[in-house]
C-alpha positions in Angstrom: 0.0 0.0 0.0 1.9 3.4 -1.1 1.8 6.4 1.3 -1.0 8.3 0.0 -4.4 4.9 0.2 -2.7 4.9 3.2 -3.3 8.2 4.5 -6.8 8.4 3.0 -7.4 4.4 4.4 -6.8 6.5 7.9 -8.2 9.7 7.3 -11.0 10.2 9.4 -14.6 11.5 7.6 -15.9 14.9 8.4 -19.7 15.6 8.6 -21.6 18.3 6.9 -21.0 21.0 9.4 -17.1 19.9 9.7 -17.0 20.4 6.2 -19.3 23.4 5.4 -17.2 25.0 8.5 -13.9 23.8 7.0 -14.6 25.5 3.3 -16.7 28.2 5.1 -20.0 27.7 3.5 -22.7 27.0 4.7 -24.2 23.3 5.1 -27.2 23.9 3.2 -24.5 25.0 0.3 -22.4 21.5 1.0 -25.0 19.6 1.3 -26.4 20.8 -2.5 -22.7 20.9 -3.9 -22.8 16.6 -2.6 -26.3 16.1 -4.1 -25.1 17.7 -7.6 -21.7 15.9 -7.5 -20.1 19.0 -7.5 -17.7 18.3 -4.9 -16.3 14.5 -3.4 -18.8 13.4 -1.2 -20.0 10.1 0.4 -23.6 9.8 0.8 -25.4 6.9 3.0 -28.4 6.2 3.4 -31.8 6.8 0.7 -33.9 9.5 0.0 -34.6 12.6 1.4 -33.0 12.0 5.0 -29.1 11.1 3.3 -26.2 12.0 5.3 -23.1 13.4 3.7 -19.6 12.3 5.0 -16.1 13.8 3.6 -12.6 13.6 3.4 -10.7 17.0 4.2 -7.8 15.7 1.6 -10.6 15.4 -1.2 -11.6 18.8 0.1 -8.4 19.9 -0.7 -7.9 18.9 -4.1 -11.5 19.7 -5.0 -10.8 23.4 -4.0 -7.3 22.9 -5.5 -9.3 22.1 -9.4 -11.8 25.0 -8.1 -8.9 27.8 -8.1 -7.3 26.5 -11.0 -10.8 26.3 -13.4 -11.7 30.0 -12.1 -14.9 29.0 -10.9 -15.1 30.9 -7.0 -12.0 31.6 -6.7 -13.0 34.7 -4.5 -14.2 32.4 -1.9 -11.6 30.3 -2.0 -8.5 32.5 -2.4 -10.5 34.4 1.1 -10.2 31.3 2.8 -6.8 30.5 2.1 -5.8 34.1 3.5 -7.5 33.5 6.9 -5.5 29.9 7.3 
């Protein structure tokens, strides 16, 4: 196993609010951005009542493409002032 399945084989999920809070939207936002597959996102569960899990490293590399197709790069660029 090379270093990087490892790290995500380990890599703890975040909820919706961890990860709305971690790209500073709201959940509401996240939680359409998963339903669209706009963003990496584990759903479980059927129908209406589906909870979202997510890893933070596919968080990163989805806000990574994000800055480099243009598309809210406001936000994001905002965000990566404050860290």
């Amino acid at each position: 196993m090379d270093a990087s399945s490892q790290r995500s084989f380990c890599e703890p999920y975040l909820d919706s609010r961890q990860a709305a809070e971690y790209l500073r939207i709201s959940p509401k936002k996240l939680q359409r951005l998963a339903r669209s597959h706009s963003l990496p996102a584990y759903g479980i569960g059927d129908g209406r009542r589906k909870m979202w899990r997510f890893r933070r490293s596919e968080l990163d590399s989805w806000m990574q493409s994000e800055v480099h197709s243009g598309s809210d790069q406001g936000r994001i660029q905002e965000r990566r002032k404050e860290s």
